[in-house]
N, C-alpha and C positions, 0 to 999 in steps of 0.2 A: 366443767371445772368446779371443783368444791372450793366455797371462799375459805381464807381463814380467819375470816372476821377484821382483818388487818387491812387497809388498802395500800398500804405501801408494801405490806407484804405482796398479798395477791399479785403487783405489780411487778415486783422482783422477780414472781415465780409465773410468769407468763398465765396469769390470770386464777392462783391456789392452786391446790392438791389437782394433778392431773388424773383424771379417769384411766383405769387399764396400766398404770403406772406404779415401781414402788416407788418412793419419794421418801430417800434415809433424811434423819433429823441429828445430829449428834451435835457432843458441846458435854460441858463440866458439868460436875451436881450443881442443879440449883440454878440450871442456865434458863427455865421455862420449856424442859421439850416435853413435859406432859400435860403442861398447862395448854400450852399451845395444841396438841392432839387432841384433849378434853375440848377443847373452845371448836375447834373443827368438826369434832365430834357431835359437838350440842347442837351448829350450827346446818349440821346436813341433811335435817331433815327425816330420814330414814334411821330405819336398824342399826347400829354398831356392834361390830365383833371389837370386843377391848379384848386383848393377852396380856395379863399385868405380871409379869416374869418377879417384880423391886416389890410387890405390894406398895404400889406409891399410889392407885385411883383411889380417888377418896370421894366420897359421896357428898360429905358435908362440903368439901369444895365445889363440886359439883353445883348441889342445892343454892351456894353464893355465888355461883355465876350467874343461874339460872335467872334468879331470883334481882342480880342487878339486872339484866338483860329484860324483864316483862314476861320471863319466861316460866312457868310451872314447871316446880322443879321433880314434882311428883313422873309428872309424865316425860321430863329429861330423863330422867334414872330411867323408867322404865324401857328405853329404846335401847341399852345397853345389855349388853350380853356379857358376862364377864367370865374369863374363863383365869383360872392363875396356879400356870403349872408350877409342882413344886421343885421340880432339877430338870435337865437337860432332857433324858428320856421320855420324862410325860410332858415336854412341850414339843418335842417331835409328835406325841399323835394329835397333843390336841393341834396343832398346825395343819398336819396331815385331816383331820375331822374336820376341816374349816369345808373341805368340796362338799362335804353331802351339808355341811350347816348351812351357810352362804346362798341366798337365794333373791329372787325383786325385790323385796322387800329393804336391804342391807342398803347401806349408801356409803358405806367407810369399814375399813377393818384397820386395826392399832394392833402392834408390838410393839410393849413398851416392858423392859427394851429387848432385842434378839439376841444381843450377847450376854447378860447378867451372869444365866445360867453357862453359859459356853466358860465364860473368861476362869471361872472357878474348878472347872475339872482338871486333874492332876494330868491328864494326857491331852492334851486339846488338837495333836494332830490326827488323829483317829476321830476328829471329831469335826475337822473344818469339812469333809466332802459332807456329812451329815447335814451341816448348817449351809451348805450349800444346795443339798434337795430341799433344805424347808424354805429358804430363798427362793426355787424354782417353784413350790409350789404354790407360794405366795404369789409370788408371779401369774402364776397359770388362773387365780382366783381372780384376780383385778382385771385379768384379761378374759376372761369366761365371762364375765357380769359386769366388764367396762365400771368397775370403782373404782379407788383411789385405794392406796394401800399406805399407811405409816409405817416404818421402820422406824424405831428410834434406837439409837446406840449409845455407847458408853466411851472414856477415852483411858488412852493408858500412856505413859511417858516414855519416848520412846528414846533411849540414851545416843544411837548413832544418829536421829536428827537431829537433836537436841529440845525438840515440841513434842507437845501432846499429839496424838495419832490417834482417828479410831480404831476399835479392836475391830480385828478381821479386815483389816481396810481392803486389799484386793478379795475374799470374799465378795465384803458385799457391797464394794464398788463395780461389781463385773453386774451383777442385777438390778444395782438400784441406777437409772439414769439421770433421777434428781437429788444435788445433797445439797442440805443446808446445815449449816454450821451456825451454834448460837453461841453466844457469850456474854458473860460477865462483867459488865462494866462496875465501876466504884459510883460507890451511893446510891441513893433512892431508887432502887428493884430496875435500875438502865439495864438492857442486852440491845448487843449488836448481832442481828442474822445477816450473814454471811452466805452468796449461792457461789457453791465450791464448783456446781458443777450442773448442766441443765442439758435437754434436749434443743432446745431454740434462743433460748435468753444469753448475753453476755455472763459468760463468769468471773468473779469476785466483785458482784455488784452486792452494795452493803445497804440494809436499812438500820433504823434505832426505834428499837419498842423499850416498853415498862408494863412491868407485871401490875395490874392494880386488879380489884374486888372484881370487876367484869372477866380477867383474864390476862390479855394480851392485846395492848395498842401500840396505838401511833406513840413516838417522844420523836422532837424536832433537837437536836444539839450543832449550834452555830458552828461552820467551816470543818462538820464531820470530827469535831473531838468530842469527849467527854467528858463528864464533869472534871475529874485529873488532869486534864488538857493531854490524854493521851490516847490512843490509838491502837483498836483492838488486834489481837494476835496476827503477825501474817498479813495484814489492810497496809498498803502504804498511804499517807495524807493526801 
């Protein structure tokens, strides 16, 4: 198991990012799902394939996590591999290019996110079996070299449930076994992750982090509210 640096996360998630696993992350802009990838990322040790689809990896972020943690942040960056296709077709090969990259050495591969480029093309059904080989091939990499695989997604408003939904949700609910869903609480950088859905864990067990300079921790919130004394999307009290 890869931690996430979180122990109340890890605990949620049947001990972090499972090996040979994808493990989707979705939630709003600004929920921490690349903070949270980043912090995974720093923390495991080995190689990272990052695919930045949003140009959202930032270095300098990096280098302040690094750097709260005791960490060199010179040699954090350097275990990262950065690949950032510009549309849909050139993240199909570099996806496809991940079998011959991916080798001992790697301990985590991140898309962030798999839908950016997807949600934006003007035909997108000619385009969901597409995003579903680059799913299976992700797949096939975490399972080849027993890693852990991040998916991170995106949400869109979806008018007949009346909630936010991820895009592609059966996509890439059929491949990913684990999701986790973050959010947004009011005030001081609170989210609530949420496990939608797991191999072995109860689902809709909820923890409470806050984004601070290290990344992503623990926040404790008395009787599971939040600061509003309210109650994240979908949780009942």
């Amino acid at each position: 198991m890869l931690t996430t640096g979180v122990e109340s996360l890890d605990e949620l998630l049947g001990g972090g990012f499972a090996p040979g696993v994808l493990t989707q992350v979705y939630g709003s802009f600004a929920t921490g799902k690349t903070t949270l990838a980043v912090q995974a990322a720093l923390l495991s040790g080995g190689k990272v394939a990052y695919v930045d689809t949003e140009g959202g990896f930032s270095p300098e972020r990096l280098a302040q996590m690094s750097k709260a943690r005791g960490l060199n942040p010179e040699e954090s960056l350097g275990r990262f591999l950065l690949f950032i296709p510009m549309d849909f077709k050139e993240q199909r090969r570099v996806i496809g290019g991940l079998k011959r990259v991916i080798n001992r050495e790697f301990s985590l591969v991140v898309v962030d996110s798999i839908t950016a480029h997807y949600r934006v093309e003007e035909s997108r059904r000619n385009l969901t079996a597409d995003l579903g080989r680059q799913l299976q091939t992700l797949l096939w990499v975490a399972r080849k070299h027993d890693i852990p695989i991040i998916v991170i997604n995106q949400v869109h408003y979806d008018s007949r449930a009346g909630r936010m939904k991820p895009v592609a949700e059966h996509t890439l609910n059929y491949r990913c076994k684990d999701i986790l869903r973050l959010d947004k609480l009011n005030g001081g950088g609170m989210r609530a992750a949420v496990l939608e859905r797991h191999r072995f864990r109860p689902e809709g067990g909820m923890v409470y982090l806050r984004i601070t300079e290290k990344g992503i921790e623990d926040a404790f919130i008395d009787q599971g509210q939040n600061q509003a004394g309210q109650t994240p999307r979908g949780i009942s009290s």
